[in-house]
Z-matrix of the N, CA and C atoms (Angstrom, degrees):
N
C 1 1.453
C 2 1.530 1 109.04
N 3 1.483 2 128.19 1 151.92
C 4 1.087 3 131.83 2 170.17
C 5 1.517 4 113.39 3 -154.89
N 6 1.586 5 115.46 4 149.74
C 7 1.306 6 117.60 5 -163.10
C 8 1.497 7 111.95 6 -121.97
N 9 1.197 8 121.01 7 120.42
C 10 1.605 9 111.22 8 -174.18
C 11 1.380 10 96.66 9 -108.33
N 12 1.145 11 100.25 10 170.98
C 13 1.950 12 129.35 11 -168.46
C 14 1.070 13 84.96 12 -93.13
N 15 1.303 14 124.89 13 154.85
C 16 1.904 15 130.89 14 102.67
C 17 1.637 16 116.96 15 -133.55
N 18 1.701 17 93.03 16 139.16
C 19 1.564 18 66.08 17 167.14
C 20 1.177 19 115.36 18 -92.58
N 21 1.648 20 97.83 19 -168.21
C 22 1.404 21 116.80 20 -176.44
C 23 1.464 22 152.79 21 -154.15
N 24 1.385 23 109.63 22 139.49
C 25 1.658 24 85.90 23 -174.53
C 26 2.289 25 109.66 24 -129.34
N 27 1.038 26 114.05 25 141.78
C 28 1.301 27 73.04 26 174.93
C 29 1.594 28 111.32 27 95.74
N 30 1.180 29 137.51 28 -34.95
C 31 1.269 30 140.28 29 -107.25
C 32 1.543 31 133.61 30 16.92
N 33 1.125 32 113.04 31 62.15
C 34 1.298 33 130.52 32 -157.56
C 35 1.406 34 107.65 33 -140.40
N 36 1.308 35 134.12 34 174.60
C 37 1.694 36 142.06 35 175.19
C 38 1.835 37 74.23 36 -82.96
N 39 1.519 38 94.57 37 148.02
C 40 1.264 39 123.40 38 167.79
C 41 1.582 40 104.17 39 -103.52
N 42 1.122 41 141.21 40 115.22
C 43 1.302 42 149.42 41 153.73
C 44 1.475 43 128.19 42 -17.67
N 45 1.263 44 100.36 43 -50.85
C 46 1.930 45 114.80 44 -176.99
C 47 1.547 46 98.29 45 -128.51
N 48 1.090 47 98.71 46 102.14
C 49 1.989 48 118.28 47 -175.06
C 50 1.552 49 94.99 48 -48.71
N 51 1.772 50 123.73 49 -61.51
C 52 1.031 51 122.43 50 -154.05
C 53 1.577 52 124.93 51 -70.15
N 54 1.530 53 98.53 52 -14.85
C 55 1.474 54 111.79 53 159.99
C 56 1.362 55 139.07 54 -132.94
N 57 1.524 56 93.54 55 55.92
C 58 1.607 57 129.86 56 -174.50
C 59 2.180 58 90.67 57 -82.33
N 60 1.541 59 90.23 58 147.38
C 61 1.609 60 94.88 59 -178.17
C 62 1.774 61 95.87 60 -98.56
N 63 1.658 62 112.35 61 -18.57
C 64 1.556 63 96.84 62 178.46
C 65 1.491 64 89.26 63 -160.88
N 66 1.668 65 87.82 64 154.26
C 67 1.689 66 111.63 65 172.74
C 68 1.804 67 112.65 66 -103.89
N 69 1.268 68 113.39 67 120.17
C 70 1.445 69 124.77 68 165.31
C 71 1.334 70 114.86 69 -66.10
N 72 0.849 71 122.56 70 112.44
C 73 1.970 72 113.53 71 171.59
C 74 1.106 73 111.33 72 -101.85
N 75 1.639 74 124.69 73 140.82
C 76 1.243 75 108.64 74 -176.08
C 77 1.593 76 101.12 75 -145.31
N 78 1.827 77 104.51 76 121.51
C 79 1.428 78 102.91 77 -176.05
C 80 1.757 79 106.09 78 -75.26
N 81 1.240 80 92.43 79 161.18
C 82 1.767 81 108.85 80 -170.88
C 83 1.470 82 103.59 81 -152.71
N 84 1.567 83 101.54 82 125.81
C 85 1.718 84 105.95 83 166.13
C 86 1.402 85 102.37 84 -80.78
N 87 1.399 86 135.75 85 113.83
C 88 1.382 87 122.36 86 165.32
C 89 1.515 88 121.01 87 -32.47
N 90 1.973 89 102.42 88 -58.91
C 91 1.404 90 114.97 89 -147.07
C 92 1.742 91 104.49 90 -56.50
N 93 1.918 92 110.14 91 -53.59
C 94 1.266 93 113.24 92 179.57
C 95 1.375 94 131.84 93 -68.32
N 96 1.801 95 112.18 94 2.98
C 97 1.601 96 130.72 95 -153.50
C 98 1.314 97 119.28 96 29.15
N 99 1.928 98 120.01 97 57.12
C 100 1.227 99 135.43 98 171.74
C 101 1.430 100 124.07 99 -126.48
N 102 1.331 101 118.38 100 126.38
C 103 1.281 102 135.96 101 161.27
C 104 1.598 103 116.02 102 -34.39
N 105 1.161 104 130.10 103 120.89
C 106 1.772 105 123.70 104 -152.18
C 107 2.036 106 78.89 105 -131.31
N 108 1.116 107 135.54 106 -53.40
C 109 1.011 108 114.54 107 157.12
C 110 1.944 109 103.58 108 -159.03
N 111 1.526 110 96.99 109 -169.04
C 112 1.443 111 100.37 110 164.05
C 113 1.584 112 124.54 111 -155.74
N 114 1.223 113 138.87 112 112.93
C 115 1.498 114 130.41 113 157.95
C 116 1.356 115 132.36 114 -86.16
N 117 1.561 116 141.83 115 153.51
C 118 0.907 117 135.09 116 136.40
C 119 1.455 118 144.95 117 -65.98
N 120 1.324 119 129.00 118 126.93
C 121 1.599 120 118.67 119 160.69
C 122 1.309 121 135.68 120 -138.04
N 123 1.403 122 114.61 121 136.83
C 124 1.466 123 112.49 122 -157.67
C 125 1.697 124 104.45 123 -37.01
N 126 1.279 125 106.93 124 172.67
C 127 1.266 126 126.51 125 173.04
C 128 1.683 127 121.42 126 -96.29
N 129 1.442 128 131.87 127 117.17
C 130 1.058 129 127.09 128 -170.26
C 131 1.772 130 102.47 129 -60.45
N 132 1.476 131 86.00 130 164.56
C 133 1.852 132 95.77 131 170.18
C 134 1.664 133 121.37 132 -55.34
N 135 1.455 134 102.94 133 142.66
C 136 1.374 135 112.92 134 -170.20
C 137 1.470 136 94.54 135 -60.32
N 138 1.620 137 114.35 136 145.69
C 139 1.214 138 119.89 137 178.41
C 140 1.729 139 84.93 138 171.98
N 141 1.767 140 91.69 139 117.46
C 142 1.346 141 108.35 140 166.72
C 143 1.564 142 132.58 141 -39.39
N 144 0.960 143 129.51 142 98.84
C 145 1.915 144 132.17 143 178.10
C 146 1.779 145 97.07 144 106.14
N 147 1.273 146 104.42 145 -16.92
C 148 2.194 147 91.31 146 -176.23
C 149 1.374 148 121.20 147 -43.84
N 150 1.914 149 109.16 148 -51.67
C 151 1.347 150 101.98 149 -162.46
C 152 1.225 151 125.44 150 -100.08
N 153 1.286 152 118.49 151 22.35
C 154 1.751 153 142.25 152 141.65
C 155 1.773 154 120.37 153 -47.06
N 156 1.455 155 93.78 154 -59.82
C 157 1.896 156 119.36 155 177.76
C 158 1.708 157 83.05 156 -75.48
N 159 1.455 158 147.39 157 -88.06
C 160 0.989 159 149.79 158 -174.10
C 161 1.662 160 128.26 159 -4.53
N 162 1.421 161 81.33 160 -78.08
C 163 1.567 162 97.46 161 169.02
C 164 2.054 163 114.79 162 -62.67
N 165 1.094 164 120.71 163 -39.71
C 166 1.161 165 140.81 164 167.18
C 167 1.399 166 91.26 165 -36.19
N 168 1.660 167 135.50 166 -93.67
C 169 1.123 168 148.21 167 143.25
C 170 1.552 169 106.86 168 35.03
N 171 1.655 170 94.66 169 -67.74
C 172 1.809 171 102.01 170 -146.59
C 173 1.528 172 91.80 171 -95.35
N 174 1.355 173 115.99 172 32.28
C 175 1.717 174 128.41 173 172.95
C 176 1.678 175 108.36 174 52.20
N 177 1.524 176 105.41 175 47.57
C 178 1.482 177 113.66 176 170.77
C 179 1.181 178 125.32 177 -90.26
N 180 1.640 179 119.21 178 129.39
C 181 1.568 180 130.94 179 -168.99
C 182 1.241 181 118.57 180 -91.60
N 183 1.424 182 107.03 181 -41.72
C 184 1.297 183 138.75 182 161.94
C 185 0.788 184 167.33 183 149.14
N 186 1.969 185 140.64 184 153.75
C 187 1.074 186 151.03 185 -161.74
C 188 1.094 187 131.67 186 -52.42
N 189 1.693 188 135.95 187 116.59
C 190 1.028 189 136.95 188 155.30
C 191 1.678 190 112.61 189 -92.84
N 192 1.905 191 99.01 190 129.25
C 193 1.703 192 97.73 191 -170.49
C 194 1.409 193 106.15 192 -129.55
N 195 1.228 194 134.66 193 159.65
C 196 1.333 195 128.99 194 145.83
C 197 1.839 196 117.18 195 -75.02
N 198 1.188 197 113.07 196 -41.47
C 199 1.328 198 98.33 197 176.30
C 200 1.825 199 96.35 198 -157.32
N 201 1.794 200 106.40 199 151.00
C 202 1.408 201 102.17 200 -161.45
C 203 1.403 202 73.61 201 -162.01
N 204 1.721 203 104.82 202 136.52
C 205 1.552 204 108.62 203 -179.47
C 206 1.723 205 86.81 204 -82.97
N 207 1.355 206 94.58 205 -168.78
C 208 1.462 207 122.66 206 -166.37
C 209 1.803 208 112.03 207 -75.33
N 210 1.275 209 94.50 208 -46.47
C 211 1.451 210 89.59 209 -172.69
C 212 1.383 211 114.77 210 -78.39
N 213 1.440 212 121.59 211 -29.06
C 214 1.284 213 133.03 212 160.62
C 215 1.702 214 103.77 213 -50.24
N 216 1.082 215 136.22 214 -73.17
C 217 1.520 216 127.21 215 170.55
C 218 1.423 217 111.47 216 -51.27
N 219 1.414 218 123.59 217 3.32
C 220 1.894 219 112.67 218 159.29
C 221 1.313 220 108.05 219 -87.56
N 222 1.643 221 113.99 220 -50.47
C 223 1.387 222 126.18 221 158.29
C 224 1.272 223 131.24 222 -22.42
N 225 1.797 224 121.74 223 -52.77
C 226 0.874 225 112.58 224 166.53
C 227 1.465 226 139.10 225 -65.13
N 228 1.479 227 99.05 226 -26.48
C 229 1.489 228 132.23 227 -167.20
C 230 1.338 229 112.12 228 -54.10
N 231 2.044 230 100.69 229 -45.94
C 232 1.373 231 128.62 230 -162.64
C 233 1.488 232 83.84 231 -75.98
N 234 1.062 233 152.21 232 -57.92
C 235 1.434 234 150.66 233 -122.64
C 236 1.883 235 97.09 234 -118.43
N 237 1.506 236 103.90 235 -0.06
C 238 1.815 237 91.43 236 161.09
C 239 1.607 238 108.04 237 102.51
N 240 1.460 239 123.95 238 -8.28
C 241 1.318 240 121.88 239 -169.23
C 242 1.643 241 108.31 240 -113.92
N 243 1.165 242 103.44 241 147.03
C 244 1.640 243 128.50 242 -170.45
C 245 1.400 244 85.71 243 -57.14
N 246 1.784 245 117.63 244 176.38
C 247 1.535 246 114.61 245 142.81
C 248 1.642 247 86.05 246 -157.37
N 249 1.465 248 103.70 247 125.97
C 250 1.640 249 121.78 248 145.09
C 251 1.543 250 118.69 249 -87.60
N 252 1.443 251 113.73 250 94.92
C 253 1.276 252 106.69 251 171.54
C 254 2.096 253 105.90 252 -102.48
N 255 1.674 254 104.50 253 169.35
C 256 1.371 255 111.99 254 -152.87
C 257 1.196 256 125.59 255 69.57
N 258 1.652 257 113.34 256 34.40
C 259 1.957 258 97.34 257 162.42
C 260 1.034 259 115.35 258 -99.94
N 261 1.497 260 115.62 259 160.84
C 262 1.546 261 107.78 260 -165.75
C 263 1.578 262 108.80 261 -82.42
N 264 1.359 263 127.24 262 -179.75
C 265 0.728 264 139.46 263 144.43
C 266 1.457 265 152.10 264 -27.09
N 267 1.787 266 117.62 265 65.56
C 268 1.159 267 107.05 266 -134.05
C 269 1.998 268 90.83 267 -143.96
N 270 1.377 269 118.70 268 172.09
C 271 1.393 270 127.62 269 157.14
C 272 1.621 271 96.92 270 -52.00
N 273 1.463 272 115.95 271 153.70
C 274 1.497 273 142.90 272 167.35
C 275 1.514 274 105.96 273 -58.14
N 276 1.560 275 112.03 274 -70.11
C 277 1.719 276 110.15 275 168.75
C 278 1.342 277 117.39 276 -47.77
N 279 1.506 278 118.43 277 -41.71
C 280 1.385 279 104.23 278 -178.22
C 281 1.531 280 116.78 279 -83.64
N 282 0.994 281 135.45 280 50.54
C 283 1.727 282 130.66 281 -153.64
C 284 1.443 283 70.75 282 -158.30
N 285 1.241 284 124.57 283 -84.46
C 286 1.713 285 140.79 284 176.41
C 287 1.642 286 102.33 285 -14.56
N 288 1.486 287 105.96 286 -68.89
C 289 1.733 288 116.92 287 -156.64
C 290 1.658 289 94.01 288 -62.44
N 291 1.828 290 131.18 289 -37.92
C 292 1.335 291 128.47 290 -132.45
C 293 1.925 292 85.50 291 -100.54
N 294 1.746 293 107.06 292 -10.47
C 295 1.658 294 111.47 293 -162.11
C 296 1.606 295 78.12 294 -83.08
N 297 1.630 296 125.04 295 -61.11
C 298 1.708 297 131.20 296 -146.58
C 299 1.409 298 89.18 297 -49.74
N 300 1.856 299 116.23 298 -32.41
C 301 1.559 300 105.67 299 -139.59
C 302 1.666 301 85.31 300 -98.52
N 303 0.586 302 140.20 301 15.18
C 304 1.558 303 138.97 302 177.20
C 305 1.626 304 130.65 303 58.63
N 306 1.925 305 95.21 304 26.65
C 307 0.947 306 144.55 305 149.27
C 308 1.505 307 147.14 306 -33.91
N 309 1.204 308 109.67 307 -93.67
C 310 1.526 309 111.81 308 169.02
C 311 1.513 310 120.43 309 -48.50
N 312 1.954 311 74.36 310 130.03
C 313 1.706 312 80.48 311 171.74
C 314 1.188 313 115.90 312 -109.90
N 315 1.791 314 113.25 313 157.16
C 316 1.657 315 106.62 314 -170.86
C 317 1.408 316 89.65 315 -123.23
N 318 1.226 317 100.93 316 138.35
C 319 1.562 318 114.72 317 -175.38
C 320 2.171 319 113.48 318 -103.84
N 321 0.762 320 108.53 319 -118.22
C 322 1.773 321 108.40 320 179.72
C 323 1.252 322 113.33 321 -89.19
N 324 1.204 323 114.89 322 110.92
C 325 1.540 324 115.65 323 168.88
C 326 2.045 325 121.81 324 -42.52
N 327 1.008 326 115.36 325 103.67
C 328 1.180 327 132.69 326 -173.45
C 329 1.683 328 122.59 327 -52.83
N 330 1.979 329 104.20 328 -18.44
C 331 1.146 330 108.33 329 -162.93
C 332 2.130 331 99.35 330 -118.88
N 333 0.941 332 110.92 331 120.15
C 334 1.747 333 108.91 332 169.43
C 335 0.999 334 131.62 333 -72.15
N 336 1.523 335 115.07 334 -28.24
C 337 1.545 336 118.57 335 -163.51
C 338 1.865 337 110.78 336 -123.25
């Protein structure tokens, strides 16, 4: 089993991960490329390096982002989790279904710093 992030707004990809109001989690069997389930939960308070350890926490493998500065993708790195940054703008399942299928494309990372 494995659980990827996204954030979110809307139910939608949130644009700027680090000031997303909530994270979608969404369990996934790799082997069968199926959605096993998914919840949302708010996003803790902004605070530099938290939602690396955070997400880590909520047994996350990994991140799908629209844009994620750099050190935040070392952060994650350090703490064991994937990061797809540049996906577009999309539903959680559909970002999920287009990752299993070897699919999604990520285009320009949205975030500089």
């Amino acid at each position: 089993m494995m659980t990827i992030a996204i954030p979110t707004a809307n139910d939608l990809l949130a644009a700027h991960f680090g000031h997303c109001g909530q994270f979608t989690l969404v369990q996934v069997n790799p082997e069968n490329q199926t959605i096993t389930g998914q919840h949302t939960l708010e996003a803790p308070p902004h605070e530099p390096g938290l939602l690396p350890r955070w997400l880590a926490e909520q047994g996350v493998d990994l991140v799908i982002a629209g844009g994620m500065g750099q050190r935040a993708q070392q952060l994650f790195a350090t703490n064991g989790i994937q990061v797809i940054v540049g996906a577009p703008v999309a539903a959680p399942a559909t970002l999920v279904t287009e990752y299993l299928a070897g699919a999604l494309r990520s285009g320009i990372n949205l975030c500089d710093h």
